[in-house]
N, CA and C atoms as a LAMMPS dump frame, in Angstrom:
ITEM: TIMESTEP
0
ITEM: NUMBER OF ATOMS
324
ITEM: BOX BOUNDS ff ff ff
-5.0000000000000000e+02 5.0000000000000000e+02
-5.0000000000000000e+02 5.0000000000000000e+02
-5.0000000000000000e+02 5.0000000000000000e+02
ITEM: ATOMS id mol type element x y z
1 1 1 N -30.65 45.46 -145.16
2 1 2 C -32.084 45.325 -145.339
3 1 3 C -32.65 46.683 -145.754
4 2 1 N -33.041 46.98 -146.588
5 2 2 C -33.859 47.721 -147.346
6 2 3 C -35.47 48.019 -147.253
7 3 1 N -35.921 48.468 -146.392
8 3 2 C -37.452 48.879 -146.121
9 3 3 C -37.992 49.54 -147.276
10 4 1 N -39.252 49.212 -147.455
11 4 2 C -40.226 49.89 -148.89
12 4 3 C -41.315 50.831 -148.444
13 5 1 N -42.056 51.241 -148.835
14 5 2 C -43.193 52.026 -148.973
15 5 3 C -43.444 52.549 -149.673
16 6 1 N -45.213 53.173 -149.827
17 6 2 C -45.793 53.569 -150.588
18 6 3 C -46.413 55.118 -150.539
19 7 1 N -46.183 55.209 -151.909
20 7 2 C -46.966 56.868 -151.409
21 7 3 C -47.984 57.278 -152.456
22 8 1 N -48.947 57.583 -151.508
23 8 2 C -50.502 57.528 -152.064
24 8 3 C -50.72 59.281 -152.18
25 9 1 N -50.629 59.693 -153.29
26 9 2 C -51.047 61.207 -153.507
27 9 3 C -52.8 61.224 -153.364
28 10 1 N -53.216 61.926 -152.638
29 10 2 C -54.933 62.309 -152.527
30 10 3 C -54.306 63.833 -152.701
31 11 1 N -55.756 64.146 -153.59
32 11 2 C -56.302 65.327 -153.724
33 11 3 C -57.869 65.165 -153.525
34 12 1 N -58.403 66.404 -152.675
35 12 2 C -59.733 66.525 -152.295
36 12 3 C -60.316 67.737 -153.213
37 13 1 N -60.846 67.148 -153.576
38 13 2 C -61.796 68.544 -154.896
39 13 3 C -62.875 69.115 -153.345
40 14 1 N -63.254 69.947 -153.459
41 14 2 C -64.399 70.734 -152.214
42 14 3 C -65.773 70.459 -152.777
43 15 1 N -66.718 69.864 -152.339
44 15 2 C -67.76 69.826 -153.114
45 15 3 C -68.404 71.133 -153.732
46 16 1 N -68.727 71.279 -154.912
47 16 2 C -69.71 72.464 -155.361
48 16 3 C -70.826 72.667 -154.219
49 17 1 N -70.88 73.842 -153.775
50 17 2 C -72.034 74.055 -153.221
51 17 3 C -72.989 74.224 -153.814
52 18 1 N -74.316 74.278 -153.63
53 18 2 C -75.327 73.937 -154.14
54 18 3 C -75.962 75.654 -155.058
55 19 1 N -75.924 76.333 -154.254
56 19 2 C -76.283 78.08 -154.472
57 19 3 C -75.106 78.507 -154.953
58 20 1 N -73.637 78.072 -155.463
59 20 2 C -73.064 78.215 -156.612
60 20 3 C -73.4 77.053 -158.001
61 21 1 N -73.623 75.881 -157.499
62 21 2 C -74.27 75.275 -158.483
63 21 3 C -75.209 75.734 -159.729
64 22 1 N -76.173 76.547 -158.768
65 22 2 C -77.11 77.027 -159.776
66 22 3 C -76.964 77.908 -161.071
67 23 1 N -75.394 78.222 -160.763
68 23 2 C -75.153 79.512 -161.804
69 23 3 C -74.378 78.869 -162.692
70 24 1 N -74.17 77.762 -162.495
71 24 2 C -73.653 77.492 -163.737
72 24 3 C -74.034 76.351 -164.451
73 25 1 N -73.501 76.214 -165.688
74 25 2 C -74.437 75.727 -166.51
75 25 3 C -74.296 74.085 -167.027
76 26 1 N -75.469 73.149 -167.397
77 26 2 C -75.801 71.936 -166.366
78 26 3 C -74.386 71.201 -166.937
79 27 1 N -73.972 70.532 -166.082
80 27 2 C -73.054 69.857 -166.262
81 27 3 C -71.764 70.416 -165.804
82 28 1 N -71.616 71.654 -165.825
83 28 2 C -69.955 72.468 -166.036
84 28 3 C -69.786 71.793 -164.502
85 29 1 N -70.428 71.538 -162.944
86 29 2 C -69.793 71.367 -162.055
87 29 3 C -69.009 70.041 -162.291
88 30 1 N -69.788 68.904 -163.108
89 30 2 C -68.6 67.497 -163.27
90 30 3 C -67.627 67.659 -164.169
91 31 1 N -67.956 68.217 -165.345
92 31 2 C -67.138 68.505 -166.238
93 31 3 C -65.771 69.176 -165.418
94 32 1 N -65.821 70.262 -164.962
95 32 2 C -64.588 71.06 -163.777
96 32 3 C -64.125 69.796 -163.218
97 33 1 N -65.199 69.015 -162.224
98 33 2 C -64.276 67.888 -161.203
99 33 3 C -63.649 66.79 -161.999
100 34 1 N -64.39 66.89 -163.17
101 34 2 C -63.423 65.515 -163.913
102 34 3 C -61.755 66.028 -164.631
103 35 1 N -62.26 67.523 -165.056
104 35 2 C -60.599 68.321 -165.743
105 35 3 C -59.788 67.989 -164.735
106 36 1 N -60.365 68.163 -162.848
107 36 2 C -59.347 68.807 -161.501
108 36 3 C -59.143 67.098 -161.831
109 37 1 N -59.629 66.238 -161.618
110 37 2 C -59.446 65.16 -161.192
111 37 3 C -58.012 64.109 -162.109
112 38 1 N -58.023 64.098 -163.351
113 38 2 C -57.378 63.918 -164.27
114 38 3 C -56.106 64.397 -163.699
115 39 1 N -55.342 65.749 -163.364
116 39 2 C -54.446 66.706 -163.317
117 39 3 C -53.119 65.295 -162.315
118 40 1 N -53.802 65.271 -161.118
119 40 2 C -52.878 64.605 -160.408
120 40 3 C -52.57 63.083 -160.959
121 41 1 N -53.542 62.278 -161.538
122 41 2 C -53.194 61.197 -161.921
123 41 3 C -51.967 61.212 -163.033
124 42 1 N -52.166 62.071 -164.051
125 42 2 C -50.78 62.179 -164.772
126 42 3 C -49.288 62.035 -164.481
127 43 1 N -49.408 62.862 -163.2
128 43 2 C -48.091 63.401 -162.421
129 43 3 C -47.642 61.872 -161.868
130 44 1 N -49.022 61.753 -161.189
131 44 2 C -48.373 60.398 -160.07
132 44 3 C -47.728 59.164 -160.761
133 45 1 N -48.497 59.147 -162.359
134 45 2 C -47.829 58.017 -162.889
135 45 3 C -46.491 57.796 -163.247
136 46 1 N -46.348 59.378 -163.284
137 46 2 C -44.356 59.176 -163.131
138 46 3 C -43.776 58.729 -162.132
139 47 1 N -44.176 58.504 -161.066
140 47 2 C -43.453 57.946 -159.76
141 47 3 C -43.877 56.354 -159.833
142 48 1 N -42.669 55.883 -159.464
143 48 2 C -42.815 54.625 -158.855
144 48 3 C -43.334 53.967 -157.833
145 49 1 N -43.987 53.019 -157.673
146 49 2 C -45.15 52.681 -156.462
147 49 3 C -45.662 54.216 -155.616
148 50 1 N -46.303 54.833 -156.621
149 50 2 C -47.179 55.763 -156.35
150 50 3 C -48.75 55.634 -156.738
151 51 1 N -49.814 56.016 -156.171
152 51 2 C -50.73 55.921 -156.531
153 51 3 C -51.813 57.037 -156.448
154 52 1 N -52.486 57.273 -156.975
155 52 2 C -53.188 58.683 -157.318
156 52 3 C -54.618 57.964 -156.257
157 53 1 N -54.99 59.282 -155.511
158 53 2 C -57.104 59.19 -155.065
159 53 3 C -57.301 60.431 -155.407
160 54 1 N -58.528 60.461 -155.878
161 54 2 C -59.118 62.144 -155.778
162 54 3 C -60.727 61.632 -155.432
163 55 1 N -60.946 62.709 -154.813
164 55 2 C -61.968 62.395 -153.773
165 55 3 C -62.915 63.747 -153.953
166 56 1 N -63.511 64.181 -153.853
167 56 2 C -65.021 64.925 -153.977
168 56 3 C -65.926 65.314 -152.405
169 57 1 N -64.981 65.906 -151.768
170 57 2 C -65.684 65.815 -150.225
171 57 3 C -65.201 67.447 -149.586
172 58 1 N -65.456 67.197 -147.519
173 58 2 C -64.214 68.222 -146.957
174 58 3 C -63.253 67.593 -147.191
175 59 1 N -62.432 69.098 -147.371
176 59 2 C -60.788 68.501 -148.017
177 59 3 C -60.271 67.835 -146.001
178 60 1 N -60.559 68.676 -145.525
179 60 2 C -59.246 68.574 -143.669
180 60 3 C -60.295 66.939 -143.198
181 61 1 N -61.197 66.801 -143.538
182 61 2 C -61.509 65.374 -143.153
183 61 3 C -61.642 64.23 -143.833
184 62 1 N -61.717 64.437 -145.424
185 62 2 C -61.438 63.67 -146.034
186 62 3 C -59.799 62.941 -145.654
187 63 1 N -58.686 63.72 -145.864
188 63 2 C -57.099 63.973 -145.327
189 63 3 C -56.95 62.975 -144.176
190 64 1 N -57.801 63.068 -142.953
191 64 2 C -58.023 62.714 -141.845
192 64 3 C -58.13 61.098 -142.056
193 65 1 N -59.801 61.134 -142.437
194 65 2 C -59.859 59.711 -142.679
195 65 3 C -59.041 58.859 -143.584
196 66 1 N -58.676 59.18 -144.63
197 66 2 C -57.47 58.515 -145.651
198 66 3 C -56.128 58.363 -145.084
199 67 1 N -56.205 58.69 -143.746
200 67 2 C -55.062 58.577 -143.667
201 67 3 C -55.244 57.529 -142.732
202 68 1 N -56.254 57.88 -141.347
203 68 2 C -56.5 56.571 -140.485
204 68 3 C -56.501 55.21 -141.55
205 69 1 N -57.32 55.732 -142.502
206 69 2 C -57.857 54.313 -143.501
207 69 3 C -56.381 53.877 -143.535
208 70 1 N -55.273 54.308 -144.311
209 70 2 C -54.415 53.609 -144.82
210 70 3 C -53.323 53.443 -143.765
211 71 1 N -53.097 54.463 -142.684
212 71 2 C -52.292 53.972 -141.671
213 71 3 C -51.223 54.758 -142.191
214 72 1 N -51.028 55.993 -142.31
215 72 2 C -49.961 56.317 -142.806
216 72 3 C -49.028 57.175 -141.623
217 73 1 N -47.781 56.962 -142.45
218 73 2 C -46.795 57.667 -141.033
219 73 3 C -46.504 59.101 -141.171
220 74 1 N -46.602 59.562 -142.237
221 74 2 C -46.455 60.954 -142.931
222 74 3 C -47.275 61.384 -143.565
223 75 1 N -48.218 62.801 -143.356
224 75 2 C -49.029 63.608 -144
225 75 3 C -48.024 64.59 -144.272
226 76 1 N -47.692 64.774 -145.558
227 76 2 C -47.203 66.15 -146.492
228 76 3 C -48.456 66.594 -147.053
229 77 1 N -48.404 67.926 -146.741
230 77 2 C -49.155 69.122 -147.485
231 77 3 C -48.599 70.283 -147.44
232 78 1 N -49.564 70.973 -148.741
233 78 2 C -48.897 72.327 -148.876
234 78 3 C -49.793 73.644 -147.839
235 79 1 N -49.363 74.501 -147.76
236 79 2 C -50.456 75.861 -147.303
237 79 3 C -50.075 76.653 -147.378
238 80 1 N -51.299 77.56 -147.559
239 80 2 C -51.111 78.868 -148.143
240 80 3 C -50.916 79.926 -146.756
241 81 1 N -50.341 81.153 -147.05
242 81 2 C -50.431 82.384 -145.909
243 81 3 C -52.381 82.519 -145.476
244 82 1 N -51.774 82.169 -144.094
245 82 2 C -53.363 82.595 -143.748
246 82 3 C -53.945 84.082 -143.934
247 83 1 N -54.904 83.871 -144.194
248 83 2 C -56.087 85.134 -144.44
249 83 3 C -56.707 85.277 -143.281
250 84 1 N -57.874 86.452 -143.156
251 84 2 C -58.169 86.827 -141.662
252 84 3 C -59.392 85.777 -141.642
253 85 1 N -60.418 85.197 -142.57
254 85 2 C -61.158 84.071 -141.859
255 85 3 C -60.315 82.89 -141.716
256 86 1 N -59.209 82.61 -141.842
257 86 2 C -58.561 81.583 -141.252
258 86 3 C -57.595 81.342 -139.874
259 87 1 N -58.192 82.487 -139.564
260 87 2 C -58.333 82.922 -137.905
261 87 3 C -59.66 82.362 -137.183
262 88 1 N -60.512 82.047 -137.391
263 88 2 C -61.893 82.03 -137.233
264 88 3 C -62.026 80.836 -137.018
265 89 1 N -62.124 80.465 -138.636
266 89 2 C -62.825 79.066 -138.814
267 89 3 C -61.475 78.279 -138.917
268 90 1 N -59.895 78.489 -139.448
269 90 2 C -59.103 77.435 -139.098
270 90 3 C -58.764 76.807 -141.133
271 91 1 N -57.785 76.954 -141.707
272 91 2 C -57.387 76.603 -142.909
273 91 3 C -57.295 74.647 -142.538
274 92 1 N -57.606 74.256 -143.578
275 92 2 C -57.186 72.744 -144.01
276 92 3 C -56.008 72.373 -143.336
277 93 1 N -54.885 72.776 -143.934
278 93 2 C -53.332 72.407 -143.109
279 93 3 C -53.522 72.351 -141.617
280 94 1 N -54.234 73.18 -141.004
281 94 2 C -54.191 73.817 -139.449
282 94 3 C -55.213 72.85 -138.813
283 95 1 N -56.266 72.57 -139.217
284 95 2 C -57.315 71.578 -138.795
285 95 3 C -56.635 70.022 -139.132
286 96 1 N -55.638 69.652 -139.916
287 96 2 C -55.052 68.242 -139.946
288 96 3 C -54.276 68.229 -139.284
289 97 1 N -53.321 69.055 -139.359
290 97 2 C -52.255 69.468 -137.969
291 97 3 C -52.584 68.966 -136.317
292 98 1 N -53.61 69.573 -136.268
293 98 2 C -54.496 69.663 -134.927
294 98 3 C -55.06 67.779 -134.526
295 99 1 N -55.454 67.399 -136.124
296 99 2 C -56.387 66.546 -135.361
297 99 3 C -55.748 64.454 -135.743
298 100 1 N -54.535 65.085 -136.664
299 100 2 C -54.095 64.07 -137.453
300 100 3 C -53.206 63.012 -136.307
301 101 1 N -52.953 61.673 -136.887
302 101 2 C -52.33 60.625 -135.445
303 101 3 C -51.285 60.012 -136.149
304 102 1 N -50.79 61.177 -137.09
305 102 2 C -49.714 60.956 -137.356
306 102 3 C -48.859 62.456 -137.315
307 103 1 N -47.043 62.143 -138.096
308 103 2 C -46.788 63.362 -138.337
309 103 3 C -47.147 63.942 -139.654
310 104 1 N -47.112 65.567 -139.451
311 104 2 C -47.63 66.253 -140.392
312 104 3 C -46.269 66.992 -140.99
313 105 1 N -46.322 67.081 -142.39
314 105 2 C -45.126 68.181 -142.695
315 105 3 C -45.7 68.754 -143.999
316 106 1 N -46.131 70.405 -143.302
317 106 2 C -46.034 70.977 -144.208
318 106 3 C -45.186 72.059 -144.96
319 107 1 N -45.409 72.009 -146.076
320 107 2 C -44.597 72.869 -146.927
321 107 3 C -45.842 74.598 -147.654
322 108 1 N -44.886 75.107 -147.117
323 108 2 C -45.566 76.741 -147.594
324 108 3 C -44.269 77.114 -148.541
């Protein structure tokens, strides 16, 4: 017997903040989220029963909820070497780690 599953690639774009918004010029913030957004769907279509989300939110709770949503048994992500505000306030990887109800595996 042979078990299946699926694997759902999400990427979370960070929303533009609003007081960087202003500096740039009208449109360039969708224009950027639609280039970021495009990037992963390409990739994913090479895999088999894979499926691409990209999402426009917080990245560590967006992660969170998509995952309760779909019920998944494995969160893979990547992370970077922490920096000194990620002592503080806590990097993406480290806040899903913490709060996720599944397992987490990340790759640095």
């Amino acid at each position: 017997m042979t078990e299946s599953g699926t694997i759902t690639v999400l990427t979370v774009l960070e929303v533009t903040p609003r007081f960087v918004e202003q500096y740039l010029l009208e449109g360039q913030a969708k224009t950027l989220y639609d280039q970021e957004a495009k990037r992963p769907m390409g990739e994913v279509a090479k895999i088999d029963g894979a499926t691409a989300l990209v999402k426009n939110a917080h990245p560590a709770r967006t992660i969170l909820e998509e995952s309760a949503r779909l019920k998944t048994d494995c969160i893979v992500m990547s992370s970077h070497r922490p920096g000194p505000s990620d002592f503080f306030i806590g990097s993406t990887a480290s806040r899903v780690v913490r709060r996720a109800q599944c397992s987490v595996h990340v790759v640095r």
